[in-house]
Biopython code that builds the backbone (N, CA, C, O; Angstrom):
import numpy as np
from Bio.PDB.StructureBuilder import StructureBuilder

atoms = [
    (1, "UNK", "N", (-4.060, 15.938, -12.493)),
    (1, "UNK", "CA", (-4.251, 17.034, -11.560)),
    (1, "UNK", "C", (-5.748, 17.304, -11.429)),
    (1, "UNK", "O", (-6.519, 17.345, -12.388)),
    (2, "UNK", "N", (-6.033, 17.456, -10.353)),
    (2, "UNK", "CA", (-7.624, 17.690, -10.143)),
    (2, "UNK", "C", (-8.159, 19.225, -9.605)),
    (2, "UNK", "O", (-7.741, 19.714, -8.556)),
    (3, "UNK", "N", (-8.949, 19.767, -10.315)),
    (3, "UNK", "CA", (-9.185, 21.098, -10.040)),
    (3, "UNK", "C", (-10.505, 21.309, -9.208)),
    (3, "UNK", "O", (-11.480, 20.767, -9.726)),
    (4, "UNK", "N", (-10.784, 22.072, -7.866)),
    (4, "UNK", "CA", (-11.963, 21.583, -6.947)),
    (4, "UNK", "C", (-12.680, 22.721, -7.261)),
    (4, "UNK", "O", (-13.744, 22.748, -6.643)),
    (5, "UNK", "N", (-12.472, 23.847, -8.119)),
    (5, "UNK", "CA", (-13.323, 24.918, -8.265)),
    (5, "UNK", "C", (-13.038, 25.949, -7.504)),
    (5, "UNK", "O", (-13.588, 27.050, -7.527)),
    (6, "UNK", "N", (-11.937, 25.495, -6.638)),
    (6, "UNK", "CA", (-11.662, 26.599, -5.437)),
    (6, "UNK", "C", (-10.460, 27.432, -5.946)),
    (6, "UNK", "O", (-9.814, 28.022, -5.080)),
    (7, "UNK", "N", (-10.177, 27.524, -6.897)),
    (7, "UNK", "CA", (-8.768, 28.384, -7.670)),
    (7, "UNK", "C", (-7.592, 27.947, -7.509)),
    (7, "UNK", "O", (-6.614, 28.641, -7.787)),
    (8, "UNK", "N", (-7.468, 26.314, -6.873)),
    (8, "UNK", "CA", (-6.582, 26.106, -6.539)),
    (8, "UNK", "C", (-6.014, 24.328, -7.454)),
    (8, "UNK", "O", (-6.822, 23.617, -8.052)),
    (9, "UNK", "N", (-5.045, 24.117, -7.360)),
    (9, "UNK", "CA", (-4.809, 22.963, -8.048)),
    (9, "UNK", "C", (-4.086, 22.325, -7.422)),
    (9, "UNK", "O", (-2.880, 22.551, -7.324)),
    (10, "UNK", "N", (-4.922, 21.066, -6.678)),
    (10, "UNK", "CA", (-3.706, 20.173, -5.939)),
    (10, "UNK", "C", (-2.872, 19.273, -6.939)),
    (10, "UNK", "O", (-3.020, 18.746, -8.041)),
    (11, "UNK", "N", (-1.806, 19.400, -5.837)),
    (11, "UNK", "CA", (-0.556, 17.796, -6.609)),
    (11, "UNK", "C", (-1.111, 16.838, -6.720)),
    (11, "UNK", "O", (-0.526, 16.177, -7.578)),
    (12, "UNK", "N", (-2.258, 16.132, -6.206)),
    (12, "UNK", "CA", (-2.146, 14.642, -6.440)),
    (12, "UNK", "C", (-3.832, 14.816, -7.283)),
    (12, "UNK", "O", (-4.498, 15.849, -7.226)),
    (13, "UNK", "N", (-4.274, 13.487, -8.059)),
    (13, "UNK", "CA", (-5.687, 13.593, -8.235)),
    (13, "UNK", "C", (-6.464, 13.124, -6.635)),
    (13, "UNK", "O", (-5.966, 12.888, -5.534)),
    (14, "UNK", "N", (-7.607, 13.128, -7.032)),
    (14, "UNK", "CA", (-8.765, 12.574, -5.887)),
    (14, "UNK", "C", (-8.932, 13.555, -5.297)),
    (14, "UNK", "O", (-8.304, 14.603, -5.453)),
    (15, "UNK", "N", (-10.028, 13.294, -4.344)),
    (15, "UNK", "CA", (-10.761, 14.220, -3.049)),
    (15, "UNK", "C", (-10.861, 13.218, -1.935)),
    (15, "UNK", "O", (-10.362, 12.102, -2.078)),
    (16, "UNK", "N", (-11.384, 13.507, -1.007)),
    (16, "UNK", "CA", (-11.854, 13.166, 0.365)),
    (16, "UNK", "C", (-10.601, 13.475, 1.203)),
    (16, "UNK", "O", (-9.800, 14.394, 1.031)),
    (17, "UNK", "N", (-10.597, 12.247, 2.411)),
    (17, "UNK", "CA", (-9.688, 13.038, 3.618)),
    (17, "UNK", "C", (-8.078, 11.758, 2.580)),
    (17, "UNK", "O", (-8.151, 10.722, 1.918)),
    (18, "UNK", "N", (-6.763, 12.767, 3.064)),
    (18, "UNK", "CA", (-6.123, 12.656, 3.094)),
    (18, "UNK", "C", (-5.585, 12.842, 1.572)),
    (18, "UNK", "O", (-4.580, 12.345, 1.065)),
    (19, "UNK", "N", (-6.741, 13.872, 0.885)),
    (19, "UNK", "CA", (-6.007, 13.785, -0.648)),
    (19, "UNK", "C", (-4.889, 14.738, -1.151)),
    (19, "UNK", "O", (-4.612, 15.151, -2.277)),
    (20, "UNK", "N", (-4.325, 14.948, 0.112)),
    (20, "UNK", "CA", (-3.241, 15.772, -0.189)),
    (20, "UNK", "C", (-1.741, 14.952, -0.236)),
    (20, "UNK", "O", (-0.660, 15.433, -0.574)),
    (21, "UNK", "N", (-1.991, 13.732, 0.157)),
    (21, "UNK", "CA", (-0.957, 12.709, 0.296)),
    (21, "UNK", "C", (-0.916, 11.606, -1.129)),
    (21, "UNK", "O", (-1.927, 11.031, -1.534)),
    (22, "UNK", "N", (0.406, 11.466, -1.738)),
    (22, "UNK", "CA", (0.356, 10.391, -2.927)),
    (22, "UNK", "C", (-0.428, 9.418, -2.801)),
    (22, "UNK", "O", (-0.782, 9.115, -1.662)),
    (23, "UNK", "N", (-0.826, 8.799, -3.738)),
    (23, "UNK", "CA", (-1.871, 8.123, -3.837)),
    (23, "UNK", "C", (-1.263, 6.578, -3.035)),
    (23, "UNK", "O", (-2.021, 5.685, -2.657)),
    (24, "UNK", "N", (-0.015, 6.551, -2.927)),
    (24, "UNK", "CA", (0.794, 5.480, -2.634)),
    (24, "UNK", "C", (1.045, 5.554, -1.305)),
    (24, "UNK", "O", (1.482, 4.611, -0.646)),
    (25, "UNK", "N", (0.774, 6.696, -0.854)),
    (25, "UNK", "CA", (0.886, 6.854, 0.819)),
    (25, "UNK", "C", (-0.497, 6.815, 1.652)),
    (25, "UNK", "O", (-0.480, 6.665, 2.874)),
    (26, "UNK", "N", (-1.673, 6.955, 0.934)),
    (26, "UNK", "CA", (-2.737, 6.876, 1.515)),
    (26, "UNK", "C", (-3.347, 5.780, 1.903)),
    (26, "UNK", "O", (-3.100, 4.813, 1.183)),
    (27, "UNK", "N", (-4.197, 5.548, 2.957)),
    (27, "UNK", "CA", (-4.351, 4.598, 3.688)),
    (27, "UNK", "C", (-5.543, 3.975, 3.087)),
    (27, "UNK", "O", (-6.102, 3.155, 3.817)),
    (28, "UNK", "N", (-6.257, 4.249, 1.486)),
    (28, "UNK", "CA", (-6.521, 3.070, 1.061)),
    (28, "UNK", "C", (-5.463, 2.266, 0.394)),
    (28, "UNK", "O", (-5.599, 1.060, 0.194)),
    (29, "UNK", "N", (-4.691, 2.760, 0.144)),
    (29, "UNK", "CA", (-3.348, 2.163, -0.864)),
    (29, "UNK", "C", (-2.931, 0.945, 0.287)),
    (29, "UNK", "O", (-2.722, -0.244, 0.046)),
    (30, "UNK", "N", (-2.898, 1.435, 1.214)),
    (30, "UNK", "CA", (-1.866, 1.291, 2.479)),
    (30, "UNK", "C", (-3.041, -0.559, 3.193)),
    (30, "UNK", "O", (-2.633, -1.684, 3.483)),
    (31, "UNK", "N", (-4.193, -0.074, 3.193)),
    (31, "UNK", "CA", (-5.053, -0.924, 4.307)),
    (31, "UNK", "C", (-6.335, -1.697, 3.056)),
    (31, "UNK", "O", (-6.549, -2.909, 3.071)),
    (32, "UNK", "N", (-6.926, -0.913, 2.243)),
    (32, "UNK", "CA", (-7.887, -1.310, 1.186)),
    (32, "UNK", "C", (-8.869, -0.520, 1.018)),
    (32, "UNK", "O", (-9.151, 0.067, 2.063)),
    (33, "UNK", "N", (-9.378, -0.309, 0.331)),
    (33, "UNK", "CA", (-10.622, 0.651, 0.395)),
    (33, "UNK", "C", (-11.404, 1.140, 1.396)),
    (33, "UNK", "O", (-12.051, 0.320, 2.047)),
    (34, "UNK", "N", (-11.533, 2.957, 1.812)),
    (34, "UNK", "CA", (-12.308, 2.790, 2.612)),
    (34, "UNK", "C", (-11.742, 2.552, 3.943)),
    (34, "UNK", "O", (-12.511, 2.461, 4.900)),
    (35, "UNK", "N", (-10.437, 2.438, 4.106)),
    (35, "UNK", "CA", (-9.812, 2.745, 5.305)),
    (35, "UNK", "C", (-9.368, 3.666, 6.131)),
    (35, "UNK", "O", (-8.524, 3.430, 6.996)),
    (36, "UNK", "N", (-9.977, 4.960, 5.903)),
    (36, "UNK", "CA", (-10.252, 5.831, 6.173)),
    (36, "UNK", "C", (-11.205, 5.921, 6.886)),
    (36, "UNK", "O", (-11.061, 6.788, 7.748)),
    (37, "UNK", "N", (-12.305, 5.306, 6.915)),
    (37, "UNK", "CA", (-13.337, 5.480, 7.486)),
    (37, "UNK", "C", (-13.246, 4.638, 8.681)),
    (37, "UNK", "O", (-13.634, 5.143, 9.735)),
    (38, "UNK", "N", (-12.726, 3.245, 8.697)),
    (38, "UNK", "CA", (-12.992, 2.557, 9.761)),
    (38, "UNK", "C", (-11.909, 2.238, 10.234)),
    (38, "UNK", "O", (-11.919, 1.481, 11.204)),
    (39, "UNK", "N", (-11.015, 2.574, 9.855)),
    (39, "UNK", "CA", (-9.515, 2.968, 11.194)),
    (39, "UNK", "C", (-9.665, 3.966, 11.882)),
    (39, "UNK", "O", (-9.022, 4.141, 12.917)),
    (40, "UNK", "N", (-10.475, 4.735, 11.463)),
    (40, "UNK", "CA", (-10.638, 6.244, 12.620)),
    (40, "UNK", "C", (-12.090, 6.305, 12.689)),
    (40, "UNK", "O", (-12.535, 7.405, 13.015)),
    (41, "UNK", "N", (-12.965, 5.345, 12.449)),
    (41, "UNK", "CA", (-14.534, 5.889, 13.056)),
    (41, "UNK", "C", (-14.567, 5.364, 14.890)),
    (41, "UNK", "O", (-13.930, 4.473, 15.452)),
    (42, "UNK", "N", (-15.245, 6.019, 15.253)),
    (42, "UNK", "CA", (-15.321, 6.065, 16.726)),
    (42, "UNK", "C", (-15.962, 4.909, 16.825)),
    (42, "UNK", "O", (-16.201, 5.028, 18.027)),
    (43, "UNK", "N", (-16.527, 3.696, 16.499)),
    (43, "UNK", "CA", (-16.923, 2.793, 16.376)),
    (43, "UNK", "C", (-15.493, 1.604, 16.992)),
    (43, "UNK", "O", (-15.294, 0.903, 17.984)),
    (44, "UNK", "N", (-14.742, 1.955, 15.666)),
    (44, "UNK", "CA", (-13.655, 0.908, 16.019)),
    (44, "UNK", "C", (-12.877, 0.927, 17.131)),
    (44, "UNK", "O", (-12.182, -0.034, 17.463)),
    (45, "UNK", "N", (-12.974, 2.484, 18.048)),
    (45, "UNK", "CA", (-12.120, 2.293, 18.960)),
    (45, "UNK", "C", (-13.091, 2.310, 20.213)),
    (45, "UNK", "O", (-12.434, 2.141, 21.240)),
    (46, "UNK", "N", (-14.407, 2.455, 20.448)),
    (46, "UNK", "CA", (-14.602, 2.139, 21.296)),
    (46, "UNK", "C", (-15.094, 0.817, 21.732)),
    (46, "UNK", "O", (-15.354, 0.578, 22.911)),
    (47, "UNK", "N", (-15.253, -0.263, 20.526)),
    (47, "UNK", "CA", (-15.047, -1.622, 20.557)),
    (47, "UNK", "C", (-14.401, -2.235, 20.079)),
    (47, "UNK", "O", (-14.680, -2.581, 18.931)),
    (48, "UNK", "N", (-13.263, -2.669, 20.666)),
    (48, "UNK", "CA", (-11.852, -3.093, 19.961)),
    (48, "UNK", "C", (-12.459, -4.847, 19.751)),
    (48, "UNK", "O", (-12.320, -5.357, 18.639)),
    (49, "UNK", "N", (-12.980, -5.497, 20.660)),
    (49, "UNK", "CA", (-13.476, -6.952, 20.426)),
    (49, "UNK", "C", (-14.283, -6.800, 19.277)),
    (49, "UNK", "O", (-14.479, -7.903, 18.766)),
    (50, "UNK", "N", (-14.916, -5.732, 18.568)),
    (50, "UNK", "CA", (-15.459, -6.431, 17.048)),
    (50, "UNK", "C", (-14.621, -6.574, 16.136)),
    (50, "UNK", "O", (-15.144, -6.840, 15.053)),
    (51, "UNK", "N", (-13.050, -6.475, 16.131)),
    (51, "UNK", "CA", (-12.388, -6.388, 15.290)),
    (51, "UNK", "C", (-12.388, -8.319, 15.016)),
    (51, "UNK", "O", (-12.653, -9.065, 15.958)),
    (52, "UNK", "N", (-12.002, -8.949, 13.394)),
    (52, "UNK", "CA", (-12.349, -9.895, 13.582)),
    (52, "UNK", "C", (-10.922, -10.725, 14.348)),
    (52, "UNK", "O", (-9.900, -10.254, 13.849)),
    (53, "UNK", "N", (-10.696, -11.490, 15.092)),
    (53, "UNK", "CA", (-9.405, -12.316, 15.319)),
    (53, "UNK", "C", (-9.529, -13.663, 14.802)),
    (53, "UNK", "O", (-10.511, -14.403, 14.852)),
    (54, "UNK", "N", (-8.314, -13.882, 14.264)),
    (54, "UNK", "CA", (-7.814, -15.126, 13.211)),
    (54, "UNK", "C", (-7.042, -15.805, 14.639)),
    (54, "UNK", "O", (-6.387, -15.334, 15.569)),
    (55, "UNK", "N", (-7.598, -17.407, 14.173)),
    (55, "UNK", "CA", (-6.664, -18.192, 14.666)),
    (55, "UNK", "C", (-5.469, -19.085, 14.670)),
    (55, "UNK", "O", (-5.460, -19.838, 13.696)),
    (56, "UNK", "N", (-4.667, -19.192, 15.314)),
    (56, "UNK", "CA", (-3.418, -19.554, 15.379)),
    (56, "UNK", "C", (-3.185, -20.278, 13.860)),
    (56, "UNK", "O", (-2.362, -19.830, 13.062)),
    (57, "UNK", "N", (-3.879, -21.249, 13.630)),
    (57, "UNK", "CA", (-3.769, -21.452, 12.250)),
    (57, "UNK", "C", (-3.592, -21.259, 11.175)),
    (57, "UNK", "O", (-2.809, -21.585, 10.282)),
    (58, "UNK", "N", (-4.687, -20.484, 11.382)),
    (58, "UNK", "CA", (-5.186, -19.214, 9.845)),
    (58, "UNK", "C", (-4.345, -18.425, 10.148)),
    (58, "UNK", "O", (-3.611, -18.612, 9.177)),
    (59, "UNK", "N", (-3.833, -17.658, 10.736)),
    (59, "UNK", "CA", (-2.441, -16.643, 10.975)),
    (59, "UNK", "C", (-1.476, -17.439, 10.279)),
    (59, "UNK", "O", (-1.056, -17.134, 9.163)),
    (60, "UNK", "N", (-1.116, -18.461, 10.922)),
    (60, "UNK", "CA", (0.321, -18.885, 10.229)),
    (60, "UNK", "C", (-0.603, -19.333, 8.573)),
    (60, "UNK", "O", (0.372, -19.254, 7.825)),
    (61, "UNK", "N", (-1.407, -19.596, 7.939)),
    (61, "UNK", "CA", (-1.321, -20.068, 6.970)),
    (61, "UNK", "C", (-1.577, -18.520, 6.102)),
    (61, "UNK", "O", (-1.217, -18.443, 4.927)),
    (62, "UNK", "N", (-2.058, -17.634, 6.622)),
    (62, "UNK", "CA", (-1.556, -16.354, 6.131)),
    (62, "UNK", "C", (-0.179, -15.659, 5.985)),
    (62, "UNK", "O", (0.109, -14.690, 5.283)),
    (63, "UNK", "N", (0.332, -16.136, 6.531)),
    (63, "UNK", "CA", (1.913, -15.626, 7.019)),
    (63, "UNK", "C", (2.614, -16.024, 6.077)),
    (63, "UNK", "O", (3.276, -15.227, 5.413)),
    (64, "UNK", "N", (2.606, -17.443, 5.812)),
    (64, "UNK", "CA", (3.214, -17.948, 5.323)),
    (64, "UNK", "C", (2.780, -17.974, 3.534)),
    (64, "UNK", "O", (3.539, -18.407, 2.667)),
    (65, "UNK", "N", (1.692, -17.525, 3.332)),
    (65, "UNK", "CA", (1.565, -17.311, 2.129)),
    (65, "UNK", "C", (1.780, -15.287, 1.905)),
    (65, "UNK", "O", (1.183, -14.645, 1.041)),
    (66, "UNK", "N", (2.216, -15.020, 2.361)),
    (66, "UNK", "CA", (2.764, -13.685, 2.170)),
    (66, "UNK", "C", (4.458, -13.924, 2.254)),
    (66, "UNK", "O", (5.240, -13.571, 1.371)),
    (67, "UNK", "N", (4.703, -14.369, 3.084)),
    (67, "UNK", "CA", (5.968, -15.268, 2.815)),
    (67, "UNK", "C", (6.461, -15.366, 1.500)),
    (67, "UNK", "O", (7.214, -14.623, 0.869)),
    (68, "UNK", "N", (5.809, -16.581, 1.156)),
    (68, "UNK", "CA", (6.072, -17.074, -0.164)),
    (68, "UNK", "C", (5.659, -15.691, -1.558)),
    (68, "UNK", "O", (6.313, -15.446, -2.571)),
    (69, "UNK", "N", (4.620, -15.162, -1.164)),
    (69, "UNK", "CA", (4.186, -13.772, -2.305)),
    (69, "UNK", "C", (5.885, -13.024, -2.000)),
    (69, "UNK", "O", (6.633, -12.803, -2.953)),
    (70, "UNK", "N", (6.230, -12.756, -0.777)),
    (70, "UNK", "CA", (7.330, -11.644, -1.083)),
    (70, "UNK", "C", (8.837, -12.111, -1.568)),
    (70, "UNK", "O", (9.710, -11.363, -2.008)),
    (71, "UNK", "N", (8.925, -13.618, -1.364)),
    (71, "UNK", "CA", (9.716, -13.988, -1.945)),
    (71, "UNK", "C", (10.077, -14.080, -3.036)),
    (71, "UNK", "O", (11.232, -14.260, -3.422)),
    (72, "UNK", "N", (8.653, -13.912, -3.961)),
    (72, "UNK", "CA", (8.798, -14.320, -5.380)),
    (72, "UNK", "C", (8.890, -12.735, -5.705)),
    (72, "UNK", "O", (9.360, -12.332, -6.769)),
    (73, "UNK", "N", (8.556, -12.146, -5.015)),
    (73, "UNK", "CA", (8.829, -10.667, -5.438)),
    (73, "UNK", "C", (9.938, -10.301, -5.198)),
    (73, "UNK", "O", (10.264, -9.235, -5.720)),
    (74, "UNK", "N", (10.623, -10.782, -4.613)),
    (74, "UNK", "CA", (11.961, -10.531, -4.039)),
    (74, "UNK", "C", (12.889, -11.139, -5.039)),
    (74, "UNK", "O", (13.993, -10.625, -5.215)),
    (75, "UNK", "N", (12.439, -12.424, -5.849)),
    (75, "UNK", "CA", (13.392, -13.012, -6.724)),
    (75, "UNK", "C", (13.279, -12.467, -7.709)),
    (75, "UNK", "O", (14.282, -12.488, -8.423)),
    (76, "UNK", "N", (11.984, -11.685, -8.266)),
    (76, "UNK", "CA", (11.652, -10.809, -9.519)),
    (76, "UNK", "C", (12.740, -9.498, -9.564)),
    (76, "UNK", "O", (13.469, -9.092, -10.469)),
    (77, "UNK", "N", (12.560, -9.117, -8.450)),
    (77, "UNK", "CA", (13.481, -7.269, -8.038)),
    (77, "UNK", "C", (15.050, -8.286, -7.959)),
    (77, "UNK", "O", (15.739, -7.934, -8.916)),
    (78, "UNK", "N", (15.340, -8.726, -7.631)),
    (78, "UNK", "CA", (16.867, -9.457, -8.326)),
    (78, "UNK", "C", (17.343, -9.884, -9.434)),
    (78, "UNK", "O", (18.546, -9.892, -9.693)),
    (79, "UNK", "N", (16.296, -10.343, -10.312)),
    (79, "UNK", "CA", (16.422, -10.241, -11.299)),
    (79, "UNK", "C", (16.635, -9.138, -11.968)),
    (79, "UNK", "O", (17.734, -8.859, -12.448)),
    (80, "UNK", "N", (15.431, -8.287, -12.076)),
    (80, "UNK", "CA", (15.640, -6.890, -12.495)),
    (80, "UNK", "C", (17.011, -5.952, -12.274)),
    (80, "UNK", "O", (17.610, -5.279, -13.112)),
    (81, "UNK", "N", (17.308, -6.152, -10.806)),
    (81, "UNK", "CA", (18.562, -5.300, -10.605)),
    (81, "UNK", "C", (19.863, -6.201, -11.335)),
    (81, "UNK", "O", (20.935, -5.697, -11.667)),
    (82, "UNK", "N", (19.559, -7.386, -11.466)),
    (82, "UNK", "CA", (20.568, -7.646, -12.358)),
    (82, "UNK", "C", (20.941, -7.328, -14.082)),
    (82, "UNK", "O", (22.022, -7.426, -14.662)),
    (83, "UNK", "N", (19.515, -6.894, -14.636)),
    (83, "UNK", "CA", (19.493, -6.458, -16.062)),
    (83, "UNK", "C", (19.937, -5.345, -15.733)),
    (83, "UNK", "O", (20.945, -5.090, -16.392)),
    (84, "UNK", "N", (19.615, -4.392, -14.883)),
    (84, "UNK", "CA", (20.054, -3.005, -14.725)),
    (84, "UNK", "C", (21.328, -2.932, -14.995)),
    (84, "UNK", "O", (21.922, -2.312, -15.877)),
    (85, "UNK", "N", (21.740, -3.695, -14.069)),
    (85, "UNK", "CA", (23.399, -3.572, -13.999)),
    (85, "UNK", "C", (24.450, -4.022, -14.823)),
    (85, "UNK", "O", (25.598, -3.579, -14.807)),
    (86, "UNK", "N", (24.017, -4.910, -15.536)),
    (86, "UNK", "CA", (24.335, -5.397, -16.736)),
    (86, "UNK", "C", (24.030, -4.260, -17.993)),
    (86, "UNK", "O", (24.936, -4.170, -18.822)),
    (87, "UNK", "N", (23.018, -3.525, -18.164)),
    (87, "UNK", "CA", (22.766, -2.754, -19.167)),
    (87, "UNK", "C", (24.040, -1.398, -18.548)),
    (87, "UNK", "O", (24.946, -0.853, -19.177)),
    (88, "UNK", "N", (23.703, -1.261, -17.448)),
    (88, "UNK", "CA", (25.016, -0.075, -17.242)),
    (88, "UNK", "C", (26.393, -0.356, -17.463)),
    (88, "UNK", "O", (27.066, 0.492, -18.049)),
    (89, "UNK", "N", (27.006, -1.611, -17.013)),
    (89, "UNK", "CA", (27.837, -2.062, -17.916)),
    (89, "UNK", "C", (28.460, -2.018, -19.036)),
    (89, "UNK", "O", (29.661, -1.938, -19.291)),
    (90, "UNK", "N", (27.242, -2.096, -19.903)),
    (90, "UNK", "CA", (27.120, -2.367, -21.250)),
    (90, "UNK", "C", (27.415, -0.577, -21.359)),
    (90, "UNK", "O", (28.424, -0.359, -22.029)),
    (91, "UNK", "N", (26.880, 0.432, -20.947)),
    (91, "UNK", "CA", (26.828, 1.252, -21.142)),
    (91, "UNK", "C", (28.214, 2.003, -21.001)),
    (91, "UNK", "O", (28.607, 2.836, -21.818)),
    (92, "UNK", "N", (28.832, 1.657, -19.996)),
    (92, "UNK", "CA", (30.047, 1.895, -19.447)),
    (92, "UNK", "C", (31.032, 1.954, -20.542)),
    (92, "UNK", "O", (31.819, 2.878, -20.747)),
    (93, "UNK", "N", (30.881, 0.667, -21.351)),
    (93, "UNK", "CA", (31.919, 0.724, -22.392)),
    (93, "UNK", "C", (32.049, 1.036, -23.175)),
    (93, "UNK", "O", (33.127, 0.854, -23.741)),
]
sb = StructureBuilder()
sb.init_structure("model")
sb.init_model(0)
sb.init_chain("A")
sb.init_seg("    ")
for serial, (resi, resn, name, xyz) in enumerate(atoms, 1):
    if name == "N":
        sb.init_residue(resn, " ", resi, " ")
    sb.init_atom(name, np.array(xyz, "f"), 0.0, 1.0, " ", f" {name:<3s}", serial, name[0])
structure = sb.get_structure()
């Protein structure tokens, strides 16, 4: 819990913009550090062409390695829900 001196005690730790939101909902969690600043600086939206663009390539060879990352995360959380359920089981009886 973080105390700002102002008599007050927010729910989450941290300061700056959006520290009233879990740390898991905020848009460095969300985008990477610092995304706060340049998803909403007036910079980025009044030149949308400096944003960088990936090509057809590099997209799919990104894609596809997030692909493969969520799969294996996906086979991990199946696993897991299978000990779960097995320990409740166990518990059951």
């Amino acid at each position: 819990m973080s105390w700002r001196g102002r008599g007050r005690i927010d729910p989450w730790p941290g300061r700056g913009p959006f520290s009233y939101l879990p740390p898991w909902e905020r848009l460095g969690w969300l985008y990477g550090r610092g995304a706060c600043w340049w998803l909403f600086s007036p910079s980025a939206r009044a030149y949308p062409w400096s944003a960088p663009v990936l090509k057809p390539d590099e997209e799919a060879k990104i894609l596809t390695e997030q692909r493969a990352f969520i799969e294996e995360q996906l086979k991990a959380l199946q696993e897991t829900l299978k000990k779960i359920e097995s320990r409740l089981e166990e518990l059951k009886k």
